[in-house]
C-alpha positions in Angstrom: -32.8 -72.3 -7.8 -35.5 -73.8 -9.8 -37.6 -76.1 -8.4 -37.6 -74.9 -5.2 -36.1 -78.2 -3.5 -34.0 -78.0 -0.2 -30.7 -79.6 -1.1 -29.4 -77.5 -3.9 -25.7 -77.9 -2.0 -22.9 -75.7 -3.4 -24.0 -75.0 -6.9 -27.9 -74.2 -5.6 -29.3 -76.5 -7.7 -30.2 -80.4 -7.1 -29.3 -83.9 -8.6 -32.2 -83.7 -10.8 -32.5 -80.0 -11.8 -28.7 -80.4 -12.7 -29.0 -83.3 -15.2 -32.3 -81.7 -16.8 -30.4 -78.5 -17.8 -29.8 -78.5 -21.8 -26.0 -79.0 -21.7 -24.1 -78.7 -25.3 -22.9 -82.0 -25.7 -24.5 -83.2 -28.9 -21.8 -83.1 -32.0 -20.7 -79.5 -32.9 -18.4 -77.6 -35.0 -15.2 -76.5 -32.3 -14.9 -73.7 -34.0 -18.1 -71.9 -33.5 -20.3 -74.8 -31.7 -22.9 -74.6 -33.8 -24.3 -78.5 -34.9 -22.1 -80.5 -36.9 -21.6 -84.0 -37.8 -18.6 -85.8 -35.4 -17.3 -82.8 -34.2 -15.9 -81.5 -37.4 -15.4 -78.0 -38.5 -18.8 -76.6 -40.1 -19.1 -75.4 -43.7 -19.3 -72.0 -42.5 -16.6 -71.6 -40.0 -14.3 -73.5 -43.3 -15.6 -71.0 -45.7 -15.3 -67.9 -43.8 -13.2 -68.2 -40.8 -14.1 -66.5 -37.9 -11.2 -64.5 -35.9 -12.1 -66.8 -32.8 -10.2 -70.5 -33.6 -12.9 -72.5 -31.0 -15.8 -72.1 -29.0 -16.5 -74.2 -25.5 -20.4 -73.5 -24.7 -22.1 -75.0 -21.5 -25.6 -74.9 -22.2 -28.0 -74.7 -25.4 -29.9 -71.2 -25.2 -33.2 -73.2 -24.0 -35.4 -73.4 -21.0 -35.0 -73.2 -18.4 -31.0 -72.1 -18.6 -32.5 -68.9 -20.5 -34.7 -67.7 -17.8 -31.6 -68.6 -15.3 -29.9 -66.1 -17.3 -32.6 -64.0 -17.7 -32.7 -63.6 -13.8 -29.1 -63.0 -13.6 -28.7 -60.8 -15.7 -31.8 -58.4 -15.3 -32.9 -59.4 -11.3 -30.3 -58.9 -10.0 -29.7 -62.6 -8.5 -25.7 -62.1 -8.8 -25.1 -65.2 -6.7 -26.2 -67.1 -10.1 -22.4 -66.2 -10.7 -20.3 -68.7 -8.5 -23.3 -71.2 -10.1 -22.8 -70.6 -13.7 -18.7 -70.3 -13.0 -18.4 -73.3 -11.1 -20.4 -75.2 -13.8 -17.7 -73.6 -16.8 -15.2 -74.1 -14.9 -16.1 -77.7 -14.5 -16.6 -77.9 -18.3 -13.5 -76.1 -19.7 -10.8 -78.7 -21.3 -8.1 -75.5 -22.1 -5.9 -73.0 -20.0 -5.2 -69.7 -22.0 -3.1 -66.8 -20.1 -5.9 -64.8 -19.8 -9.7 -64.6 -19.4 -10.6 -61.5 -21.1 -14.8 -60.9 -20.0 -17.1 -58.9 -22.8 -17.0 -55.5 -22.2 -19.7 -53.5 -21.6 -20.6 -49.9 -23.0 -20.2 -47.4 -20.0 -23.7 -46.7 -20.4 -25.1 -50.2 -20.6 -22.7 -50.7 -17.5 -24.3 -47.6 -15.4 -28.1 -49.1 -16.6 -27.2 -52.4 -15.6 -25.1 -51.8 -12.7 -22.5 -54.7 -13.5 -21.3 -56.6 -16.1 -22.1 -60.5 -16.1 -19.2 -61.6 -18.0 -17.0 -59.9 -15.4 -18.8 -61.8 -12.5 -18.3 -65.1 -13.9 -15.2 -64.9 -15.1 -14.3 -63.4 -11.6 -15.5 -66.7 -9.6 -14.2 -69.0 -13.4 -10.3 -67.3 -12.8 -9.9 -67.6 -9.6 -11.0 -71.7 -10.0 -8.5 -72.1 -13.0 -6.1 -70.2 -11.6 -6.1 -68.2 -14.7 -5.1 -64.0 -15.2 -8.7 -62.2 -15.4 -8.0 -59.0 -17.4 -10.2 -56.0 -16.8 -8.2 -53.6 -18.7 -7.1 -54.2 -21.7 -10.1 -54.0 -23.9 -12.9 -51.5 -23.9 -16.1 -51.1 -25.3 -16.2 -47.5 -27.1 -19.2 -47.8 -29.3 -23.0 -48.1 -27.4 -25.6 -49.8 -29.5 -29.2 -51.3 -29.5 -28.6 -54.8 -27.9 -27.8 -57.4 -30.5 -30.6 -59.9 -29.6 -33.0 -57.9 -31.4 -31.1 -57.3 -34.7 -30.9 -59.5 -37.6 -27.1 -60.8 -38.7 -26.1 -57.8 -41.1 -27.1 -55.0 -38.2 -25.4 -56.8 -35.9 -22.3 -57.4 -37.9 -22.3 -53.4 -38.8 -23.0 -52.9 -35.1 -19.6 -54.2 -34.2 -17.2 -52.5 -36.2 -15.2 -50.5 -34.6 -16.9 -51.6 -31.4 -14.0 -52.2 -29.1 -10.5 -50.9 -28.3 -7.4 -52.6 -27.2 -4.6 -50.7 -25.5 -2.5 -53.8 -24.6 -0.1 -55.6 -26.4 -1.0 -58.9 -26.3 1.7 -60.9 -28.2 1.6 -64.8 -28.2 -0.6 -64.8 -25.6 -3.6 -67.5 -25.7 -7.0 -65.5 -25.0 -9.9 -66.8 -23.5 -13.1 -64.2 -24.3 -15.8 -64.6 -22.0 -19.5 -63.8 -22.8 -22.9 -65.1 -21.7 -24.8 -66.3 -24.7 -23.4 -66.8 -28.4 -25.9 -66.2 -30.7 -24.7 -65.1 -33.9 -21.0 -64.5 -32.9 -20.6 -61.1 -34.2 -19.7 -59.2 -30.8 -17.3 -62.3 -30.2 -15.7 -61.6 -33.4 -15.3 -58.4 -33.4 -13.9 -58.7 -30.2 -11.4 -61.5 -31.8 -10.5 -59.1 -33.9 -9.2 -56.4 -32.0 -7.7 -58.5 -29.7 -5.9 -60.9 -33.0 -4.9 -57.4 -33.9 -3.2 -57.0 -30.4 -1.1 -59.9 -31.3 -3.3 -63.0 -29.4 -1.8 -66.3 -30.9 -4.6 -68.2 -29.9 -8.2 -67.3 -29.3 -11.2 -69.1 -27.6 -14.6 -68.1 -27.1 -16.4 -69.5 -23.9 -20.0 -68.8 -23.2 -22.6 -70.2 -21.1 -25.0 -70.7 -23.8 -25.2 -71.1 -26.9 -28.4 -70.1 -29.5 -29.0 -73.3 -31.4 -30.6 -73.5 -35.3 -34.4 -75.0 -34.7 
């Protein structure tokens, strides 16, 4: 998958490749895995709390897992799926009751033509065993993509962004998404789904936009 070599085996990538990818596994706040001395809750996430109560992030947002994702996500190359789920899957230390995937705006959905959350967490369910849920939440407000907002837009972005018609009491939530990078869609998607009655709710993502 990126260097081209012949024994990529199951996951399409080799020995080499594998090891060289930027995995998250320097110190980090569980809450919102940003960096954080011994694994200790951040001043921010103690401060003001997000709705999420920890995040679980593969990769740092580098190279070359960005243009991975980049080729995923905008190429086409939906095989990358059972790669980047196999690798989660691998990586994930919790079982919720259900993997709920971000959901996309019918409009970015027709542009795109699928959703990437939904094929990872399609190939991620089926290796944990774990309930995907397609139907509960909704997105009902389109917007600009986040990546090229600052904070404040994308906070006002995602109110009122998504719809829950499920009752989700005591249920432990897994939300699925591709990159965290200032946490307001996974927040606001927290939200509604807290609202729902969740009892416990984790953020996973593939990668995760670091402070330089």
């Amino acid at each position: 998958m990126l260097c081209e070599a012949s024994n990529g085996g199951r996951l399409g990538l080799c020995g080499d490749c594998l090891r060289n990818l930027p995995w998250h596994d320097a110190a980090h706040c569980p809450q919102c895995a940003l960096p954080a001395i011994d694994n200790l809750h951040c001043g921010h996430c103690l401060n003001s709390p997000p709705d999420f109560d920890a995040t679980q992030a593969l990769f740092r947002y580098e190279h070359p897992f960005d243009a991975m994702l980049q080729r995923f996500k905008y190429n086409q190359r939906l095989t990358m799926a059972d790669t980047f789920g196999a690798l989660l899957a691998d990586s994930i230390s919790s079982r919720p009751d259900v993997i709920i995937p971000m959901p996309l705006h019918p409009q970015r959905l027709q542009e795109r033509g699928f959703n990437q959350s939904v094929e990872v967490g399609r190939v991620l369910a089926k290796r944990l065993n774990v309930k995907l849920d397609l139907q509960s939440c909704a997105r009902i407000k389109h917007a600009p993509p986040q990546a090229s907002l600052p904070l404040k837009q994308r906070v006002k972005n995602m109110r009122g962004a998504f719809r829950c018609d499920t009752k989700l009491d005591g249920l432990r939530i897994a939300l699925l998404d591709d990159v965290m990078t200032t946490g307001a869609s996974l927040n606001a998607l927290a939200s509604t789904v807290k609202k729902a009655g969740a009892a416990h709710i984790e953020c996973w993502v593939l990668g995760r936009t670091l402070p330089r």
